[in-house]
C-alpha positions in Angstrom: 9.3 2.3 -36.2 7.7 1.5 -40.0 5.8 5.0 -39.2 8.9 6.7 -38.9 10.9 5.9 -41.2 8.0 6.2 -43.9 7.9 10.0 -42.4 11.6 10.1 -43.0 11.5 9.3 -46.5 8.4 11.5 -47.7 10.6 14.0 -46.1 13.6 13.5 -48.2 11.7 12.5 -51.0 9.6 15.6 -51.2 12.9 18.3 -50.2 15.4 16.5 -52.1 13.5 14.9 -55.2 10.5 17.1 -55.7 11.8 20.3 -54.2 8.5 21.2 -52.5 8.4 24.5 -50.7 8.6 23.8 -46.7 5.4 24.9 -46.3 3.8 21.6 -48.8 6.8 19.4 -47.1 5.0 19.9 -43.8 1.3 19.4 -45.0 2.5 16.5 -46.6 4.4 14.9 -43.2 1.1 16.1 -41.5 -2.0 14.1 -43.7 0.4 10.9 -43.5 1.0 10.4 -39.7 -2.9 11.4 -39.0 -3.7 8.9 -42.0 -1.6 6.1 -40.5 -3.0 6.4 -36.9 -1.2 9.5 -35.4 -4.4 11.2 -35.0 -4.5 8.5 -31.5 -1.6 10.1 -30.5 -2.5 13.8 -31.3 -5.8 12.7 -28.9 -3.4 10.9 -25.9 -1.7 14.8 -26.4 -4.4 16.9 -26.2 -6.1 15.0 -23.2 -3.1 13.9 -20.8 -0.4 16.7 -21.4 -1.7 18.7 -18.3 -1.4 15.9 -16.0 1.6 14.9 -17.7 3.6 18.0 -17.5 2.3 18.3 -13.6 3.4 15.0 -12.6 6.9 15.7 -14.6 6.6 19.0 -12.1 6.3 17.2 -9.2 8.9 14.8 -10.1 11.4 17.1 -10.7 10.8 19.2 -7.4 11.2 15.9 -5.1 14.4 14.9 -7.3 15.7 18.3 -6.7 15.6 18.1 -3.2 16.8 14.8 -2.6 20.0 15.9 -4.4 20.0 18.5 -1.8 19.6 17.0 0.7 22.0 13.9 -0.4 24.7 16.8 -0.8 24.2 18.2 2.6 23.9 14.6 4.2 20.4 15.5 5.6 18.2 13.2 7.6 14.4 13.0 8.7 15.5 14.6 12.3 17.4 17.1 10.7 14.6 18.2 8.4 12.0 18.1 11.3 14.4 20.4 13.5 13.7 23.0 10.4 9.9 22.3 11.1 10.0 23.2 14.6 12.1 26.2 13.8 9.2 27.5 11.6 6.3 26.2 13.7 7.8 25.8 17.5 4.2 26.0 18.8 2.0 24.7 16.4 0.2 21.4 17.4 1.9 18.5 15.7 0.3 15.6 17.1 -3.0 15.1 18.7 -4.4 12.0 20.1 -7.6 11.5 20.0 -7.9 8.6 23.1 -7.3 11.4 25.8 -7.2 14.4 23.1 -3.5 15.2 24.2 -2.3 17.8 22.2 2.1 18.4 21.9 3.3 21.4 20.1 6.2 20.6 17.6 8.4 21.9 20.4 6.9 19.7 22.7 7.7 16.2 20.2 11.0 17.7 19.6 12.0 17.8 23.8 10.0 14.2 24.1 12.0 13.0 21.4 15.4 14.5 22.6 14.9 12.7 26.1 14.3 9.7 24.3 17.6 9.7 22.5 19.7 10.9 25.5 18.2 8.0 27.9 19.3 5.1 25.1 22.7 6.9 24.8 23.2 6.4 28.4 21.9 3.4 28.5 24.6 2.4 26.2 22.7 2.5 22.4 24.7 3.8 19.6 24.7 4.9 16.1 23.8 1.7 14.3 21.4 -0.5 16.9 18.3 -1.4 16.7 15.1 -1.1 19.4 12.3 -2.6 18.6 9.3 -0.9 19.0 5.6 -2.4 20.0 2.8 -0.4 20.9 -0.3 0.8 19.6 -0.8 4.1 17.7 -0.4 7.1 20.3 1.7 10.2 20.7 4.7 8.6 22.2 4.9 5.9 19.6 5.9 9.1 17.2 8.2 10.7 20.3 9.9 7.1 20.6 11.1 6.5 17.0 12.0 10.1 16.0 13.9 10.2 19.2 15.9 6.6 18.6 16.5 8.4 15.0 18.3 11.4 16.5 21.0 8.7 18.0 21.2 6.8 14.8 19.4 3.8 16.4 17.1 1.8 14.1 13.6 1.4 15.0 11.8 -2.1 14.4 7.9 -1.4 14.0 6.4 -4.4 15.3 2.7 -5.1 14.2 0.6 -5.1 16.9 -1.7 -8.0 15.8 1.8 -10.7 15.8 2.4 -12.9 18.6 4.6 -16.0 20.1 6.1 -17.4 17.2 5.7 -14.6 14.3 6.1 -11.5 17.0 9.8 -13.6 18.4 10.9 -13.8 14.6 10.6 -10.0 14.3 12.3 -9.5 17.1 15.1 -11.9 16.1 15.5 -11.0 12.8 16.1 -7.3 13.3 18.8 -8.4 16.3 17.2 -6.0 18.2 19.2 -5.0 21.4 15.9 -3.5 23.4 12.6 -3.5 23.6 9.9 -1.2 23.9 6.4 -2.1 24.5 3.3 -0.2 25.0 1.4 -2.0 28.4 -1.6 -2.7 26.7 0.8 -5.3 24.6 2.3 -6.8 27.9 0.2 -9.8 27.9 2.0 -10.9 24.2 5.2 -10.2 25.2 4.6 -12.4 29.0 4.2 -15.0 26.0 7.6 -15.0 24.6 9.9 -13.8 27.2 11.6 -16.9 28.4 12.3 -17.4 25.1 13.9 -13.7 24.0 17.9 -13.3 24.4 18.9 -12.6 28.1 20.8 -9.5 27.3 17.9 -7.5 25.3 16.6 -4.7 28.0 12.7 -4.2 28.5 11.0 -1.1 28.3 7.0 -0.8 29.0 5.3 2.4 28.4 1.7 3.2 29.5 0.0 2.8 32.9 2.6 0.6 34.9 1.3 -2.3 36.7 4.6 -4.1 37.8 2.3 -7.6 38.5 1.2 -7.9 34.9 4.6 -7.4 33.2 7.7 -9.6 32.9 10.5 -9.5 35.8 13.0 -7.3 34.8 11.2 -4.5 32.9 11.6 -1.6 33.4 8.5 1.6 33.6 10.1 4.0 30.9 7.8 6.7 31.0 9.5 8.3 34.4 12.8 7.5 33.4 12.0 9.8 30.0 10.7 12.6 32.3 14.2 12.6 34.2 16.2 12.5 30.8 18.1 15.7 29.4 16.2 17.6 26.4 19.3 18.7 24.8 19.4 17.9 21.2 22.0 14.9 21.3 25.3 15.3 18.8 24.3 14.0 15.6 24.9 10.7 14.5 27.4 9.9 11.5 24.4 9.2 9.7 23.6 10.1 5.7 20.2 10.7 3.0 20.5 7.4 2.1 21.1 5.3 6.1 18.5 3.2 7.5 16.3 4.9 9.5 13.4 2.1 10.6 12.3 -1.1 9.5 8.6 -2.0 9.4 7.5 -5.9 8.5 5.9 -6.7 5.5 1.8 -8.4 6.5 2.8 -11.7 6.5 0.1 -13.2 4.5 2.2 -15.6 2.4 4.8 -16.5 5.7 6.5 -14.8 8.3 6.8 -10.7 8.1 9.9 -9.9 6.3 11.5 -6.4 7.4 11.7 -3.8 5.1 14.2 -1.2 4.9 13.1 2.4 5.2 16.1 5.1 4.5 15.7 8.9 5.5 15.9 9.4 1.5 12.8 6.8 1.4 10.6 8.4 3.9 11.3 12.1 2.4 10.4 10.9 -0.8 7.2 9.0 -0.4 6.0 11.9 2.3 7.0 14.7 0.0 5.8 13.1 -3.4 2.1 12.8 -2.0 2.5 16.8 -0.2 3.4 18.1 -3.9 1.1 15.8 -6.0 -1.7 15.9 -4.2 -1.7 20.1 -3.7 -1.6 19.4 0.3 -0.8 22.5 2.4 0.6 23.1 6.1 -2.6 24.3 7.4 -4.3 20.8 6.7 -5.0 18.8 9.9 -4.7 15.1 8.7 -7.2 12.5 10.2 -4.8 9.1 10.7 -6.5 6.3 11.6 -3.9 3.6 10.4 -1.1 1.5 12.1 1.8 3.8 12.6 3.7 0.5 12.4 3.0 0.3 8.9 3.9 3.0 6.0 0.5 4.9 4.9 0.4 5.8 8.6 3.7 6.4 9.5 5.1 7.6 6.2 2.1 9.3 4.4 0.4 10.7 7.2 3.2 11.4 9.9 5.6 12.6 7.3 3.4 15.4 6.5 3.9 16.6 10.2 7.8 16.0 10.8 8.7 17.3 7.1 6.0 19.7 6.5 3.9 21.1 9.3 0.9 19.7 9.4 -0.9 18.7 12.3 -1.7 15.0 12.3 -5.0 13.8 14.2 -3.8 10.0 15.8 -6.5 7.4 16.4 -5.5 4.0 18.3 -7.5 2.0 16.1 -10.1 2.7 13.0 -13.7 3.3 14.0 -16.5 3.6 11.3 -19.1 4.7 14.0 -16.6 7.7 15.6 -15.2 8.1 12.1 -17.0 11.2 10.7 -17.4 12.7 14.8 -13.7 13.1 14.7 -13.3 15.1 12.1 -15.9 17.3 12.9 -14.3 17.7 16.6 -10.8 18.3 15.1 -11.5 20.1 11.9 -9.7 17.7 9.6 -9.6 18.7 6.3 -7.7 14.9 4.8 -8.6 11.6 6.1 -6.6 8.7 5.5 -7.7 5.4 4.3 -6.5 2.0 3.1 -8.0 -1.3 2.0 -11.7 -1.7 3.0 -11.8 1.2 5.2 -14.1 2.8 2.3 -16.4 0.1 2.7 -16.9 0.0 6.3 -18.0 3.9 6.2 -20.6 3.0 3.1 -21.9 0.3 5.3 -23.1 2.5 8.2 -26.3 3.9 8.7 -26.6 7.5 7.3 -25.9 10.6 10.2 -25.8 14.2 10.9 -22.4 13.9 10.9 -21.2 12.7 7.5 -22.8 16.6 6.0 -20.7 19.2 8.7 -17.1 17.9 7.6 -14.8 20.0 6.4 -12.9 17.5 4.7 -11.2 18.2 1.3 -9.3 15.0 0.2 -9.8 11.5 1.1 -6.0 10.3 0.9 -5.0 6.3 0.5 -4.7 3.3 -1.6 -7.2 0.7 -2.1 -10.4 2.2 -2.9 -12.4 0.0 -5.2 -13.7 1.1 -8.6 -17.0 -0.3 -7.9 -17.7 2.2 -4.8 -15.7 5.1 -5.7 -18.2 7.6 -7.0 -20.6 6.4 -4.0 -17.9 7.1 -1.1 -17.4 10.9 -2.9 -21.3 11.8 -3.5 -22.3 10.2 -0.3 -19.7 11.6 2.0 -19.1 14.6 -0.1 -15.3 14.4 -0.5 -14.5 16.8 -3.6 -11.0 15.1 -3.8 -9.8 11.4 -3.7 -6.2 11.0 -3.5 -5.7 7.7 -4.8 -2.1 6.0 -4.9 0.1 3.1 -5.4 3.4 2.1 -3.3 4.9 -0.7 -1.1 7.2 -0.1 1.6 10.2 -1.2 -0.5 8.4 -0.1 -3.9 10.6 1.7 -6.4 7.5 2.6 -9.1 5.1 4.9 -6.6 2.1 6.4 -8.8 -0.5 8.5 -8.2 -3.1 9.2 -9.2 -3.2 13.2 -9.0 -6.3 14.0 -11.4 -8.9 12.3 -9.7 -9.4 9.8 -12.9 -12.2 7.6 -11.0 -10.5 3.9 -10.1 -6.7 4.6 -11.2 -4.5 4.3 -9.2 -1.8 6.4 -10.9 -0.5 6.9 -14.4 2.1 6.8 -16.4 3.0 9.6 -19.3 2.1 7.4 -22.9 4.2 10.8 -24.7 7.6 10.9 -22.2 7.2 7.1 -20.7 11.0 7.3 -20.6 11.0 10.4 -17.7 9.4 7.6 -15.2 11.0 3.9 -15.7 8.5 1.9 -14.8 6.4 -0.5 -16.8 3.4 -3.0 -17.4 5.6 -6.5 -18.3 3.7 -9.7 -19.8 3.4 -12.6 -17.2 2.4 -16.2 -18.1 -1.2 -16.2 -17.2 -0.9 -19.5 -14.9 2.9 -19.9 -13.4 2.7 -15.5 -13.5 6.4 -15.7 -14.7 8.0 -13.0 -16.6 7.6 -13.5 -20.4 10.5 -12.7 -22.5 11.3 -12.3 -25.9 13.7 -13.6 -28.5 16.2 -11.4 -27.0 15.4 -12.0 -23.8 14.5 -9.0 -22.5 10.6 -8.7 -20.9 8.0 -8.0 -23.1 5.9 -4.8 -22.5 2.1 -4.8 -22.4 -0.4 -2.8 -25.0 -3.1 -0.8 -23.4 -5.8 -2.8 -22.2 -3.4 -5.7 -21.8 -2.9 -6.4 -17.7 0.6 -7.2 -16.4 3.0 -7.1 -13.5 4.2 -3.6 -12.6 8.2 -3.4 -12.7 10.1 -0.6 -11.8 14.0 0.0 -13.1 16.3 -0.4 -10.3 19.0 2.8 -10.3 20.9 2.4 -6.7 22.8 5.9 -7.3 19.5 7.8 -8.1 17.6 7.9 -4.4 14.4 7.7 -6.4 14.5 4.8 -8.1 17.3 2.5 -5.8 15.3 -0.8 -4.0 16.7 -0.6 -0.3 15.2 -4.1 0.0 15.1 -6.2 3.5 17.4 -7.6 6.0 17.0 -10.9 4.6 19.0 -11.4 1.4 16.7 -14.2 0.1 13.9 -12.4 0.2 15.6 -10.1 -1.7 16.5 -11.9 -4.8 12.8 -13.0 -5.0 11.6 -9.2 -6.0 14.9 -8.5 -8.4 15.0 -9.5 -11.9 17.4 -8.9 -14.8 17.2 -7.9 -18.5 13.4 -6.1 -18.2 14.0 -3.1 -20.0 17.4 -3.5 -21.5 20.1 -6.3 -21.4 22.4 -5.9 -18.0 19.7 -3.7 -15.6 18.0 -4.8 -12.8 14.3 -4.5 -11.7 12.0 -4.7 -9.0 9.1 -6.9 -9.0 6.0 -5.6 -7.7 4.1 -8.9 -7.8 0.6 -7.0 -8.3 -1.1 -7.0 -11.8 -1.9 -3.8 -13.8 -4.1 -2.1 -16.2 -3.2 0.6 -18.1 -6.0 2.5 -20.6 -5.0 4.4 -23.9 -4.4 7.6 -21.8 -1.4 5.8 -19.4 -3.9 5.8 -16.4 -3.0 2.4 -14.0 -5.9 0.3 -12.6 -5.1 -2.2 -9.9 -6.0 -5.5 -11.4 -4.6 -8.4 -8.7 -1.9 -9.7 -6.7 -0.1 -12.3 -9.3 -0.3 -15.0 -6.6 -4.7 -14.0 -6.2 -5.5 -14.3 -10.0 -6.5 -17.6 -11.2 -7.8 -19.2 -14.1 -11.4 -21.0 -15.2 -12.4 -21.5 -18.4 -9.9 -20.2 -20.1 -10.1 -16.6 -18.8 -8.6 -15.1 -15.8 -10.3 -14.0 -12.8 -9.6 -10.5 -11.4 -10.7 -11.7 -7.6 -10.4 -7.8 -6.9 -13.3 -7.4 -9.2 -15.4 -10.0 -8.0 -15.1 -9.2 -4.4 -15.7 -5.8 -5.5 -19.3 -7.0 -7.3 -20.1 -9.7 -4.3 -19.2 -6.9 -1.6 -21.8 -5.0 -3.4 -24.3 -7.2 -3.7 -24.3 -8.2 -0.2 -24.7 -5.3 1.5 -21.0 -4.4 1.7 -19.6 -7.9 3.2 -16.3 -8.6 3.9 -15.7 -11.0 0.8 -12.6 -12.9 0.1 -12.4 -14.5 -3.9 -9.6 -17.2 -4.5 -9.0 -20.3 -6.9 -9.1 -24.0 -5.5 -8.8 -27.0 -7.8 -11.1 -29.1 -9.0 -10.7 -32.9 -10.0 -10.7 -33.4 -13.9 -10.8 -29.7 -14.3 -8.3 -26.9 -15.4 -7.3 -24.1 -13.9 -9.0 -23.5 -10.5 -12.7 -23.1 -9.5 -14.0 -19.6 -7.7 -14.5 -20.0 -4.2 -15.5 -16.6 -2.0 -15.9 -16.7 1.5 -18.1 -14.2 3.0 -18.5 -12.7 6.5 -21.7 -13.2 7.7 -22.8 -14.1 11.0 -26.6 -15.0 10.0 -24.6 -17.9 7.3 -26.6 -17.4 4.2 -28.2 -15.2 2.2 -30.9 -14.8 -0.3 -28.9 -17.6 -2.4 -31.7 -17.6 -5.7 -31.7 -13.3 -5.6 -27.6 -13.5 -5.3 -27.1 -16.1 -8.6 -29.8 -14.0 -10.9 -28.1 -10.7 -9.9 -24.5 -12.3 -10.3 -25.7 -13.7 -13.8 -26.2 -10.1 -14.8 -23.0 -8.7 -13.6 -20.3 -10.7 -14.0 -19.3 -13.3 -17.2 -20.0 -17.1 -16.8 -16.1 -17.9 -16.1 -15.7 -15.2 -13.6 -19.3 -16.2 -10.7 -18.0 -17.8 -8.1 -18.7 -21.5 -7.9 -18.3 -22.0 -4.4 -19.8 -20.4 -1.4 -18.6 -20.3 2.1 -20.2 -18.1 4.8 -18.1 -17.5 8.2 -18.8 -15.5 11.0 -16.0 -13.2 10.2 -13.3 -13.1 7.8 -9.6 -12.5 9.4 -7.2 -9.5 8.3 -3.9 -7.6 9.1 -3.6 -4.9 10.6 -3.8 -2.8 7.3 -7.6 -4.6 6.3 -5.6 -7.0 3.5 -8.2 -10.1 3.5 -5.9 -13.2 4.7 -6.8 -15.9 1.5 -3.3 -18.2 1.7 -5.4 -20.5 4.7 -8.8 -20.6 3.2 -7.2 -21.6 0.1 -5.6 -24.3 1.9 -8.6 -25.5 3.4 -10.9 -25.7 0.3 -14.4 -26.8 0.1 -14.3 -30.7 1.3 -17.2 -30.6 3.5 -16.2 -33.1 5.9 -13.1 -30.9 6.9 -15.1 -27.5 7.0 -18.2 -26.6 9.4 -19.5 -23.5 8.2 -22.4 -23.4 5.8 -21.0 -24.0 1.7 -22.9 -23.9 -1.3 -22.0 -24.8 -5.2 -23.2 -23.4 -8.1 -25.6 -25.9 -9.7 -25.4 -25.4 -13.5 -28.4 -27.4 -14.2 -30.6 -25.3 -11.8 -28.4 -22.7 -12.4 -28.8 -21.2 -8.3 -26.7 -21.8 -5.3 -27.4 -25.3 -3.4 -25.7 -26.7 -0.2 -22.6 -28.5 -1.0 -22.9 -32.0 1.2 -20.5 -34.6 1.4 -22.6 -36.7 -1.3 -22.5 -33.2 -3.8 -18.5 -33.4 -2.6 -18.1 -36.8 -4.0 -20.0 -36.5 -7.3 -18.0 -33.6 -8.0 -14.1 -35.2 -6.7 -15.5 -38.1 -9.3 -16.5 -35.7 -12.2 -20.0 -36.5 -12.3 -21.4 -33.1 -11.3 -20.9 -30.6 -14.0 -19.4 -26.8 -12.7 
């Protein structure tokens, strides 16, 4: 502000007082905003205006056609009936479990009969089926086909059962059921409990002794159905198409809301960012109950073409095989997926690829430029989003560990932001005016994103349960009056506006005065132990502030070299941030999309007498790892053993 207005009044001063000539006005304006720091921004210009102007590209083509398709009251089954127009017998799906390939005429019958059997069965516009099944072609078939009657889908995680998998199916007041038969044993667990009056469907091979009384084999009952396109629901851009439950890693899942506006955009912002084209065959390997598989990888078949390669589950032996057998040009990945691929032996395999672009979010820093050289992936396609995430980024310039950016020179054309938190309760942090404070470069903060419910890109569609709602709204971030979403995951942003995933607010603790990215400490342990499944949290320490490192690490053997690990931690990581706590378990337990589940080994701590598996301190006198007995326990509970 003090620059400008200094700018201003040269200006003035030199036209109106002096009378300079425009040409000396201009030299003048020039020599002071270098001399005052401009040249920084003259540098941000030069380096980022490619991406940015790209980006604002992009941007503007996806809001272009949302309007357009908000006009014409379009929907994702209306959109894919275009596909199958333009690519009737093109493969869309093929699954790689029995390599059955359909045709995008062939989804479009499957999912037709799919929508004609629930409309006689009584489903309308407005009702929801849950769905529960592992990745195939059907599970596709079955939700597109529920979409073309207006019914709601529920996406059911496959990994949930009794108590959590009943509450999904509760929640979302689903009148049916539809269940793949390898999932028959779960629900056997919880049918004397469900509502008499939802109907069962099992799809699969049908072994009438190893399901529930009353359900009913679906699979012949779809081959008898009509293939006629149903009449369209009174359904709009912006209607709820599915719902798909949230990890559950802090409680029970919570279903998000997915619109046909939603899905468009988060399918059609990573088509244009990432430069994809409708002859790429996409490798996905990832829950199609959850978004990045569902949304990011089968959006790019229904909306734009592509043929989509489905795997039931991810294999880092059969990974590289696949691709080779289906020519896959874009694999998929999420969480540790990267890791798991590093950590196998070296094949033939991993050099006859013809893949382009490895395409996800989650990719750490640390092994980045290793996954591209060793794999030979000249493109990764890094990006952030939730489910029910208003501030998407991407990363579309390959800058090695963003996750996305944001334009420093029109910050305005994208309304998110980098907020200040209070480094131990992780509340917002206002100002005298109440309004959130925004973070400098360098400075990490919670990503916010400005809630607009009339603009289809920025609204928050939010969950079926209000509460959980009001926990990822707040008020007065940018301006007085708005509204905006909480992200709850802490950013980085550099001098150039690229975003680096620092933490989830509720994962970053504090130790000696600093915080504790554990996403960079797992990162360094993971390393450093051969590519371990490592899980960093805080737990407290008697007499001490803030909480102590603990990481838990997957290894059946229960140790390691413990001497080697503290001399190589001691050169990579500060004093505040090595772990002080060691606990080795046979294997560390994750959702269905790899996310590390911390909330119970946080609970559990480091009390010897309550845990079995192998722990180890740090001793700061001998300044290596030692076992951590109940005696060690007690000297440290009482203070007497210094961490």
């Amino acid at each position: 502000m003090l620059l400008r207005a200094s700018l201003v009044g040269l200006l003035l001063f030199s036209k109106l007082v002096l009378k300079l000539p425009w040409t000396q006005v201009g030299f003048s304006l020039l020599f002071l905003y270098l001399g005052s720091g401009g040249w920084r921004f003259v540098r941000v210009f030069v380096k980022t205006i490619r991406r940015d102007v790209f980006g604002g590209i992009v941007l503007l083509k996806v809001k272009a056609k949302v309007r357009q398709y908000l006009r014409e009251r379009r929907t994702v089954p209306i959109l894919f009936a275009s596909t199958v127009q333009r690519h009737p017998n093109k493969t869309a799906l093929i699954f790689e479990g029995t390599d059955t390939h359909w045709t995008f005429c062939q989804l479009d019958d499957y999912s037709s009969g799919v929508a004609n059997f629930l409309q006689a069965r009584g489903l309308a516009s407005g009702d929801v089926v849950a769905l529960f099944m592992e990745n195939r072609n059907e599970f596709v078939g079955l939700w597109l086909g529920m979409a073309k009657l207006g019914v709601e889908a529920a996406l059911i995680n496959t990994n949930l059962r009794r108590d959590a998998l009943r509450h999904c199916l509760t929640a979302s007041q689903a009148r049916a059921l539809i269940f793949g038969s390898e999932m028959a044993p779960a629900v056997l667990e919880i049918c004397a409990n469900l509502d008499p009056s939802v109907s069962l469907f099992c799809t699969g091979p049908w072994e009438a002794s190893a399901v529930p009384a009353g359900v009913e084999h679906l699979d012949p009952l779809l081959e008898d159905a009509p293939k006629h396109l149903p009449s369209c629901p009174n359904k709009g851009f912006v209607d709820k198409l599915f719902y798909i439950y949230t990890s559950g890693t802090t409680g029970l899942p919570k279903a998000a809301i997915v619109v046909h506006s939603r899905y468009y955009r988060m399918a059609a912002l990573v088509y244009y960012g990432f430069r994809m084209r409708p002859d790429d065959i996409i490798y996905d390997c990832l829950p199609l109950y959850h978004s990045a598989g569902n949304i990011v990888g089968i959006g790019q078949c229904l909306l734009h073409g592509m043929t989509v390669v489905i795997r039931k589950k991810f294999s880092a032996s059969r990974f590289w095989d696949d691709c080779i057998k289906y020519n896959c040009t874009i694999v998929q990945y999420i969480g540790e997926l990267c890791r798991y691929l590093l950590n196998q032996p070296p094949r033939e395999a991993e050099n006859r690829h013809r893949v382009r672009m490895a395409l996800g979010n989650g990719l750490r820093q640390s092994i980045w430029t290793n996954f591209c050289s060793r794999f030979h992936i000249p493109q990764v396609a890094e990006f952030y989003g939730a489910t029910e995430c208003n501030c998407s980024l991407g990363n579309f310039d390959g800058q090695v560990g963003a996750c996305g950016f944001n334009s420093r020179i029109l910050s305005f054309v994208y309304p998110i932001r980098l907020v200040r938190v209070n480094e131990d309760t992780m509340e917002l942090i206002r100002g005298p005016d109440g309004i959130c404070l925004p973070c400098q470069p360098g400075e990490p903060g919670q990503l916010v994103g400005a809630i607009m419910q009339q603009d289809p890109l920025r609204r928050f569609d939010g969950y079926l349960n209000q509460g959980a709602n009001n926990k990822k709204i707040a008020k007065d971030v940018f301006k007085k009056g708005d509204q905006a979403y909480l992200t709850g995951d802490v950013l980085v942003m550099d001098e150039l506006g690229y975003l680096y995933f620092r933490d989830r607010t509720g994962d970053t603790f504090r130790w000696k005065g600093e915080n504790v990215s554990t996403t960079e400490v797992e990162g360094t342990l993971s390393r450093l132990l051969a590519m371990a499944d490592v899980a960093v949290y805080g737990v407290e320490v008697p007499g001490n502030e803030g909480r102590a490192g603990m990481a838990a690490v997957a290894s059946p053997s229960g140790s390691c070299d413990l001497e080697r690990l503290a001399q190589l931690l001691e050169k990579e990581l500060p004093l505040y941030a090595r772990p002080i706590f060691l606990r080795f378990l046979p294997e560390l337990h994750k959702t269905g999309t790899f996310k590390l589940q911390k909330t119970d080994l946080r609970k559990e701590g480091f009390d010897p007498t309550v845990l079995k598996d192998p722990l180890f301190y740090l001793d700061a006198r001998k300044g290596r790892y030692v076992p951590l007995d109940r005696e060690a326990y007690t000297r440290i509970q009482a203070g007497e053993e210094k961490l």
